[in-house]
N, C-alpha and C positions, 0 to 999 in steps of 0.2 A: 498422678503418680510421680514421685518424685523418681527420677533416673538421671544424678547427677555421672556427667563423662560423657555421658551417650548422645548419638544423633539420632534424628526420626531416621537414619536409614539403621542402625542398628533394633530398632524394634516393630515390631507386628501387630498388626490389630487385624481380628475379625472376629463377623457377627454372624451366627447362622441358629435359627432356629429358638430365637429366646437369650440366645449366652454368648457373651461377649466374652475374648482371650486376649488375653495381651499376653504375649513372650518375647523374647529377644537373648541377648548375650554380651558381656562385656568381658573381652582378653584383659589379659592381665600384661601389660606394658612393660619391658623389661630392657635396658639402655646395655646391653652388652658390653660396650665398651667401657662404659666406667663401673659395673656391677656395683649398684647402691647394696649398702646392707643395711635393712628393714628388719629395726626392734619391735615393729609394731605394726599392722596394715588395717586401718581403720572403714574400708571401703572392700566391700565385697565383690569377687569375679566369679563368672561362671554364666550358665544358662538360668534364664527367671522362666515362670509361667504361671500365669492369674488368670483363674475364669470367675465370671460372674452370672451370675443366675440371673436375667432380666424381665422372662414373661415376654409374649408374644404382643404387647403393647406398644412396642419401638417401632419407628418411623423409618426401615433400614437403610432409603434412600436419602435420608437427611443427618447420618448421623455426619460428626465433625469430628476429626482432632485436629489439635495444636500441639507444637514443642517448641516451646521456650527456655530458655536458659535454664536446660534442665530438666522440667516439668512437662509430662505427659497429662495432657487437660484434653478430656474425651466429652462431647454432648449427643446427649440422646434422645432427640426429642420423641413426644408419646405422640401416641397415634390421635385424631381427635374423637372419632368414637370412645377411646379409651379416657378422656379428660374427665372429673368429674363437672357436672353440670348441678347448676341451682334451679329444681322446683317450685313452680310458684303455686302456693297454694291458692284455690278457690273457692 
C-alpha cells in the first residue's frame, strides 16, 4: 500500500480469522503561524480502512510487514498443507 506521510506507528494491521485490515489516520498538518492558503490539496487526510478476504490458508504466526519510505509491504505466507503439490503419476 502506498501511505506516503505516514509512519508504521500511524497505521494497524491485523489478522483474524481469514481477513486481514489495515486502517490508520493521517491529520491534516496546519503551520498556524504562517496559514499557507491551499489552491489545491493534492493528498488526502482523514481515517483509511481496507479489509481483505484471505481464506484460512495463512501462516498467522509468520506473517511480516515492512514500511518504507512510504510503502506498506505486507507477506503472507500459506500454510504448507495449503501449497499446491505436484502428483506423480503411476
Amino acid at each position: 500500500m502506498d501511505l506516503p506521510g505516514l509512519s508504521h506507528d500511524d497505521v494497524n494491521i491485523t489478522y483474524e480469522a481469514g481477513k486481514l485490515q489495515v486502517s490508520g489516520e493521517r491529520s491534516f498538518e496546519r503551520d498556524e503561524e504562517n496559514k499557507p492558503q491551499f489552491h489545491r490539496v493534492e493528498r488526502w487526510y482523514g481515517r483509511f480502512f481496507r479489509s481483505f478476504e484471505l481464506g484460512r490458508e495463512v501462516e498467522p504466526g509468520n506473517i511480516k510487514a515492512t514500511f518504507t519510505d512510504g510503502v506498506l509491504a505486507i507477506e503472507l505466507p500459506k500454510k504448507e498443507e495449503s501449497k499446491p503439490m505436484k502428483i506423480e503419476i503411476k
